[in-house]
PLY file of the C-alpha trace (Angstrom):
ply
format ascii 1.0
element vertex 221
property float x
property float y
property float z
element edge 220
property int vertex1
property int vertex2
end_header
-36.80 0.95 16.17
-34.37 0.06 12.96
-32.95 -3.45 13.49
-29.02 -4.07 14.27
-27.13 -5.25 11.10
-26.12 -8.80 11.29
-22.71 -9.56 10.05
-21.56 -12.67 8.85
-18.00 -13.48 9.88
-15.76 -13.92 6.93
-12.27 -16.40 7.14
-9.82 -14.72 9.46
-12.17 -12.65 11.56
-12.75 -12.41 15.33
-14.23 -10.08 17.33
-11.88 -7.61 18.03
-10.96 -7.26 14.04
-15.23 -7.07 13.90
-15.43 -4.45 16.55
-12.50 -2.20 15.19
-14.08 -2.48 11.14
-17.57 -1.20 12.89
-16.75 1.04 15.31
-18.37 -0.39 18.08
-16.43 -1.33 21.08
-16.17 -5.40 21.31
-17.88 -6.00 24.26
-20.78 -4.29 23.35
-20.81 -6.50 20.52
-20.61 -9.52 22.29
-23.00 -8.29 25.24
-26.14 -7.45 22.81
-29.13 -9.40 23.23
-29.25 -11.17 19.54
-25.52 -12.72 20.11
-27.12 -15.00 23.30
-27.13 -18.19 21.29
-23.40 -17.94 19.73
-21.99 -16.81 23.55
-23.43 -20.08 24.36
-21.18 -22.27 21.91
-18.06 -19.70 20.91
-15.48 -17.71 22.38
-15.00 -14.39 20.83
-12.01 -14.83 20.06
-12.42 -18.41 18.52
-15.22 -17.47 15.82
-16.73 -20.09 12.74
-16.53 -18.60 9.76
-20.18 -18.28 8.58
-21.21 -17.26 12.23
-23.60 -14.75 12.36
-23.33 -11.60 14.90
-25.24 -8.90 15.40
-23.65 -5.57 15.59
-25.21 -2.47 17.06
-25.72 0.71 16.22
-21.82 2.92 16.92
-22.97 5.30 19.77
-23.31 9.01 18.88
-21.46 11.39 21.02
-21.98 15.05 21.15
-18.85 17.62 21.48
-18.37 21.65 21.87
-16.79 22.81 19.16
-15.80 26.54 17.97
-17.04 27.50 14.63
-14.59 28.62 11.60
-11.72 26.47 13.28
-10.43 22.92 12.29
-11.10 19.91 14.55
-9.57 16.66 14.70
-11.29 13.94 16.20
-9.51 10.34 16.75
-11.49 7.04 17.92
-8.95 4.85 19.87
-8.75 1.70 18.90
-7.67 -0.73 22.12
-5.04 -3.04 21.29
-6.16 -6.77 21.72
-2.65 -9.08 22.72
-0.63 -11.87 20.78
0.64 -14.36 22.94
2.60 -17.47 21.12
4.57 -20.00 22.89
7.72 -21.76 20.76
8.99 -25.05 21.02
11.59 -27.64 19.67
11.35 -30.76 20.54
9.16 -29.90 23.10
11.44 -27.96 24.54
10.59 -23.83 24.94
12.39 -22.27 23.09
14.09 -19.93 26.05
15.54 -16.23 25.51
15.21 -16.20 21.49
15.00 -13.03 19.89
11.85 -12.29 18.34
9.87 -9.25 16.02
6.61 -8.79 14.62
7.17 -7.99 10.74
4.27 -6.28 8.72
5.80 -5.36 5.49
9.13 -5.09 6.88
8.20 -2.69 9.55
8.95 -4.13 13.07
5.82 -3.90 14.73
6.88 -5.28 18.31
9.88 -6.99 19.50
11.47 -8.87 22.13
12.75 -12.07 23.57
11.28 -15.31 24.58
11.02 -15.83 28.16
11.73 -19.11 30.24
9.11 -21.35 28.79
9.62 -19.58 25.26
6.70 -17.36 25.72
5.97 -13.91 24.97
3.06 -11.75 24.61
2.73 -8.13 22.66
-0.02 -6.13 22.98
-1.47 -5.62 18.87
-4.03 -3.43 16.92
-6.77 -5.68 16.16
-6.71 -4.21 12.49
-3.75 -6.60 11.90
-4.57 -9.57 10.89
-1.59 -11.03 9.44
2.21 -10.50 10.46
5.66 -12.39 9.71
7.24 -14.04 12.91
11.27 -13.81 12.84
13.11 -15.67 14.64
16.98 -14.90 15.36
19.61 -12.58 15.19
18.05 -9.77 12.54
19.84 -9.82 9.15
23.16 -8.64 8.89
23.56 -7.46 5.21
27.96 -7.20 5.80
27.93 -11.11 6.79
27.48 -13.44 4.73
28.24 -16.08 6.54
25.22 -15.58 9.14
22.53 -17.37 9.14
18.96 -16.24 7.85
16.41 -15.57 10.81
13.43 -18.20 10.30
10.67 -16.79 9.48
6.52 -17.62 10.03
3.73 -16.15 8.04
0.66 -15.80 11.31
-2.87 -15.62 9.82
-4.29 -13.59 12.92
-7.76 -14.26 14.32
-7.97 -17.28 11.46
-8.18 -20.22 14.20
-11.23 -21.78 13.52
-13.23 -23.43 17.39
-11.43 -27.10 17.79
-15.08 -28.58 17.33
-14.53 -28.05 14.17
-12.18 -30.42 11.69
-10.58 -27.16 10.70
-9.98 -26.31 14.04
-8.31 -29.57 14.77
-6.55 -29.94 11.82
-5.06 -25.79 12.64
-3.98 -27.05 16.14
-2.46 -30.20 14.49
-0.08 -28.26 12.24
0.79 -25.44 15.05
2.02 -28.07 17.56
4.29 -29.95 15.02
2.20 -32.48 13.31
1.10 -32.22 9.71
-2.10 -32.89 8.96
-2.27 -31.50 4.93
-4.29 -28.49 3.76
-6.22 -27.19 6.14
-9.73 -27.93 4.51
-12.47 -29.22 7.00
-11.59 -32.45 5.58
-10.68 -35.72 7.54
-7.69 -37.50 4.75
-5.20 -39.61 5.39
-2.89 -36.99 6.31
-5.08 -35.57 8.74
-5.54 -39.24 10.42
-2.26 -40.18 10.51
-1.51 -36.48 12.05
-4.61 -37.43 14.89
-2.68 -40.92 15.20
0.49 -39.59 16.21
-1.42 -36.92 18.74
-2.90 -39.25 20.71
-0.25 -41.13 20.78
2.46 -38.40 22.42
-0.80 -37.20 24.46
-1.16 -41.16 25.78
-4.97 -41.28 24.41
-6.21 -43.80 22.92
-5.25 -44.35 19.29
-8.45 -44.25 17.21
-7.42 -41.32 14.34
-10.42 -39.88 14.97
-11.42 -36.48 16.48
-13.11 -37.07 19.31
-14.06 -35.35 22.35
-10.86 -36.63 24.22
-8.50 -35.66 21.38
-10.22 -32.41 20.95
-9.74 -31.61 24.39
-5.82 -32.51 24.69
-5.62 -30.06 21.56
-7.41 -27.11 23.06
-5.27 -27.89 26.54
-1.67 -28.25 24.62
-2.58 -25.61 21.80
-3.61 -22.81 24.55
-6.84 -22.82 23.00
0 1
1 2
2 3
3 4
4 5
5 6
6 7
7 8
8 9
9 10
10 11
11 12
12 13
13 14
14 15
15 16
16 17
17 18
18 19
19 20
20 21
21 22
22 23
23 24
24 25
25 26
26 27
27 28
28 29
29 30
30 31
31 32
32 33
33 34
34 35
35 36
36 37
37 38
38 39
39 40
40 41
41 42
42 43
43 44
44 45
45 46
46 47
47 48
48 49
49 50
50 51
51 52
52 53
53 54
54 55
55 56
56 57
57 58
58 59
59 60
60 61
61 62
62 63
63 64
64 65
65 66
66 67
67 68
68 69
69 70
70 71
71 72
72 73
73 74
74 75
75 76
76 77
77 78
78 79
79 80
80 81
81 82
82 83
83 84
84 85
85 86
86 87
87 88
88 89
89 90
90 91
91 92
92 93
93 94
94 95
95 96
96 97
97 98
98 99
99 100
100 101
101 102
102 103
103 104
104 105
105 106
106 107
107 108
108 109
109 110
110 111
111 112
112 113
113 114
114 115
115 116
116 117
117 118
118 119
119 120
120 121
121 122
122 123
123 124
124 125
125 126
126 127
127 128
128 129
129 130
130 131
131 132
132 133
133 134
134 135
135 136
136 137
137 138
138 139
139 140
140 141
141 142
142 143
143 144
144 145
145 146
146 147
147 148
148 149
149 150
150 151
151 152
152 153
153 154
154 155
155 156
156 157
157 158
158 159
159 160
160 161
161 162
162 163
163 164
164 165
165 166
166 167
167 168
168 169
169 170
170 171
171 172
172 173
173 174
174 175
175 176
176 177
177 178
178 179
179 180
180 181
181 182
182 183
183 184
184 185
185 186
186 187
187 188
188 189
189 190
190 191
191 192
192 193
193 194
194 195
195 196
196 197
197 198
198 199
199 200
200 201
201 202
202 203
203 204
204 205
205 206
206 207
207 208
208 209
209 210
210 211
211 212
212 213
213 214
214 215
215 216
216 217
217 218
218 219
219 220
């Protein structure tokens, strides 16, 4: 029996992404025998880059087909879903207008609901899109202002065990911990600091289990 390739996941991967490159449906993926050890300490959606999985074998499937003719043959690929919650001040952000850029193209489009959520169903071979924000531009007035705009690295969030993890859920919540690089600074610290503090933990500027947790429960994840 030839042995499953083993894939090492690369900055800004997660399963689905891994499952549409290969071919193999996700949960098959996730499901195989070798993976047993990283369901234990990920979620598939919330992969370490450097994680290894082990991807099977795509499944062959036999069709009747007519000779002399052309065939065309296309492998769905199911969506996985975005959902993003805004805030200002810590207030939602209610019934904004929002759209999904990728190279200008509107990919999806909508408005925020009550507690400035929404959710859009998205190919998993995107995995990075512009959030705008706002009335869409108006080229004959130039007096309106410009929608804001957010560059999304999609399927990048690293697990919050990690400092990178932290320090990702830091900055997407409104506190700045500097460049995201597995690295406890000053900024990070000071970033932790004022966490705890609006979460009313105790104030240590260190990640620990009880900060880590208030992350995952404010980030969504």
């Amino acid at each position: 029996m030839t042995e499953s390739p083993t894939h090492r996941v690369a900055e800004g991967e997660c399963l689905a992404s891994i499952a549409h490159d290969a071919g193999v449906p996700r949960q098959r993926i996730w499901d195989h025998a070798d993976n047993a050890a990283l369901r234990e300490e990920r979620d598939p959606y919330l992969l370490r880059c450097g994680d290894r999985l082990t991807i099977p074998e795509p499944e062959v499937e036999e069709e009747d087909c007519s000779t002399e003719q052309r065939h065309r043959f296309r492998r769905p690929a199911p969506p996985t879903k975005l959902r993003l919650r805004l805030l200002e001040n810590d207030e939602p952000r209610a019934g904004l207008d929002w759209r999904l850029l990728l190279d200008e193209d509107i990919l999806a489009e909508g408005v925020t609901d009550d507690d400035g959520e929404f959710e859009t169903p998205i190919s998993p071979a995107v995995k990075a899109c512009t959030l705008e924000l706002g009335d869409p531009v108006d080229e004959d007035d130039d007096e309106a202002p410009p929608p804001e705009r957010y560059h999304l690295q999609l399927g990048a969030l690293d697990p919050a065990s990690t400092i990178r993890g932290v320090q990702a859920r830091l900055q997407n919540l409104g506190f700045s911990p500097g460049p995201i690089d597995d690295l406890i600074g000053p900024l990070t610290r000071a970033a932790i600091r004022q966490f705890q503090e609006a979460a009313d933990l105790e104030v240590t500027g260190e990640p620990d289990d009880p900060t880590k947790d208030g992350l995952v429960e404010q980030h969504g994840c």
